[in-house]
C-alpha positions in Angstrom: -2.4 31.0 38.2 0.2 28.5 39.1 -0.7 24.6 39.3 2.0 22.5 41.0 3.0 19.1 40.3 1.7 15.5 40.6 4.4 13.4 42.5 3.3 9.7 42.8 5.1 8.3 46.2 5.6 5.2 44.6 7.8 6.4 41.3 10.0 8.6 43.4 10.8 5.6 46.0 11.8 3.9 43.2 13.6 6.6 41.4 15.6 7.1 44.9 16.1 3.1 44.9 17.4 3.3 41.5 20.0 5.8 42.0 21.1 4.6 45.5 21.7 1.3 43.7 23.7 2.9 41.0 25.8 5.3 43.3 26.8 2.6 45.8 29.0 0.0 44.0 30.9 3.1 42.9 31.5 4.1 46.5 32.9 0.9 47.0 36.7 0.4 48.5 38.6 -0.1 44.8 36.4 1.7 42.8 38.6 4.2 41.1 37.8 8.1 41.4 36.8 8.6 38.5 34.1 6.3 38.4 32.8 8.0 41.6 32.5 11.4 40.1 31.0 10.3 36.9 27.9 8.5 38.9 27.4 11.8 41.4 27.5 14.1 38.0 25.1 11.6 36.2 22.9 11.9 39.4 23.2 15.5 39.8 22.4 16.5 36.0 19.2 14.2 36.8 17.9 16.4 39.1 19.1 19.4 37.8 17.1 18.5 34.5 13.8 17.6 36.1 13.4 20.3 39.5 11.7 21.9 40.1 8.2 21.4 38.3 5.1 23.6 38.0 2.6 25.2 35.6 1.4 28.5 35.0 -1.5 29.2 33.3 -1.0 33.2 32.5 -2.4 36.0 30.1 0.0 35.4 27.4 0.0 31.5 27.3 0.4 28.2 29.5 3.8 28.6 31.0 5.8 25.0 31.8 8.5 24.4 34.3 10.4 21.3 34.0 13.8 21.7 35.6 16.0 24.0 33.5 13.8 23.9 30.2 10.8 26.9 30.6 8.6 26.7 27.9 5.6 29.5 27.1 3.0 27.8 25.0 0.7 30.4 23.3 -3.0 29.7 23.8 -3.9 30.0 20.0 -1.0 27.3 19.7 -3.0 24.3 21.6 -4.5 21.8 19.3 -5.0 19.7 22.6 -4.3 18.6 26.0 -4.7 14.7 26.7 -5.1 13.1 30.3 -3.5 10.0 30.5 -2.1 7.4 32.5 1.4 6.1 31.4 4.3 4.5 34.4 7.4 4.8 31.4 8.5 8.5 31.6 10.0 9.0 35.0 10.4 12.5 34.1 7.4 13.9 35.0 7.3 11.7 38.2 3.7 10.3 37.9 1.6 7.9 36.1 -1.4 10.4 36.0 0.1 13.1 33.3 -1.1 15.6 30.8 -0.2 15.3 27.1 -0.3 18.5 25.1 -0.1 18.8 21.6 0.7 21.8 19.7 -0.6 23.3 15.8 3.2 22.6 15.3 3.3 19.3 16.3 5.4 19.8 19.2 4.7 17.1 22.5 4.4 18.2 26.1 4.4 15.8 29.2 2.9 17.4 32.4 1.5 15.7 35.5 -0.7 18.7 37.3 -1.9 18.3 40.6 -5.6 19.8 40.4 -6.1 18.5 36.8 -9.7 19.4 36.4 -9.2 23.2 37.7 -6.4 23.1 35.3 -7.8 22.1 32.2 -10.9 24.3 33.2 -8.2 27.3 33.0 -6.6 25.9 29.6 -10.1 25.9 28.2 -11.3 29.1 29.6 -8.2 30.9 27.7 -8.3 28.8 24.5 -11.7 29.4 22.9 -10.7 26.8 20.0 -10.2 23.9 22.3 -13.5 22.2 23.6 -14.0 19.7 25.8 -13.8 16.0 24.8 -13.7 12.4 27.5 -9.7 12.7 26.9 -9.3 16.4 28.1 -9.4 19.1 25.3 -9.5 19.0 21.5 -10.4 21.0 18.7 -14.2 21.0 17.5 -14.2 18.6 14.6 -11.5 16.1 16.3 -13.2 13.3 17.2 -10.4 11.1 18.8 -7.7 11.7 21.0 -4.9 13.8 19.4 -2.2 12.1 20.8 
C-alpha cells in the first residue's frame, strides 16, 4: 500500500524563494562561469536528493522513498514511529512529519499524507508496536522514543 507525501505550501514557497535568491546574483552580468554552474549543480543535487517521496507499507517491511536513498525497514525492526511537528528539516518538506526509530538505533524522517491510515498499517504489520498519544511504541515504553 503506498502513502504519498505531506507537502506544506508554505515550506516549498520558501524553499523556491531560497533558491531563486541564491541562483540569481550568480546570473548576474560579471559573475564568472564558474560560479554559475556551481549554484545550478548545488540546486540540482538538491532535488535530485529529496524527489521524489512516498511510502510503502508492504509484506516484507515499510518501504521509504526519499529521492535517491530507498530504504526497506523490517517490521520486527520498529521500536517506534513518532508524530511530530518540527519547521527545521526542509527535507521532508513539512512541519507535520513521522519520526521512526529502529531496535538499531537508526532515525527516519517522513511526513505521510494520510497519517492515521498509515500508522494503522504500521501497527497492523508490527504486532510489538502498540499504540501510545505520540504514534507507536513498544508495550513497556512509556514515553516518546524519540
Amino acid at each position: 500500500m503506498r502513502f504519498e507525501t505531506r507537502y506544506d505550501r508554505w515550506l516549498v514557497i520558501l524553499l523556491i524563494v531560497a533558491a531563486v535568491c541564491s541562483l540569481v546574483p550568480s546570473f548576474l552580468p560579471g559573475a564568472p562561469g564558474g560560479v554559475r554552474l556551481l549554484a545550478v549543480a548545488i540546486c540540482a543535487v538538491v532535488i535530485v536528493s529529496t524527489l521524489p517521496q512516498y511510502y510503502e507499507v508492504r509484506s516484507d517491511g515499510l518501504f521509504i522513498r526519499q529521492g535517491w536513498k530507498k530504504r526497506l525497514i523490517p517490521y520486527a525492526s520498529l521500536a517506534g514511529l513518532q508524530s511530530m511537528v518540527d519547521w527545521r528539516s526542509a527535507g521532508v518538506f513539512s512541519s507535520q512529519r513521522i519520526a521512526i526509530a529502529t531496535r538499531e538505533g537508526k532515525r527516519y524522517l517522513i511526513a505521510v499524507a494520510e497519517e492515521e491510515r498509515f500508522l494503522e498499517e504500521v501497527a497492523r504489520r508490527s504486532p510489538q508496536l502498540e499504540r501510545k498519544s505520540f504514534g507507536l511504541g513498544t508495550p513497556f515504553g512509556s514515553a516518546p522514543i524519540i
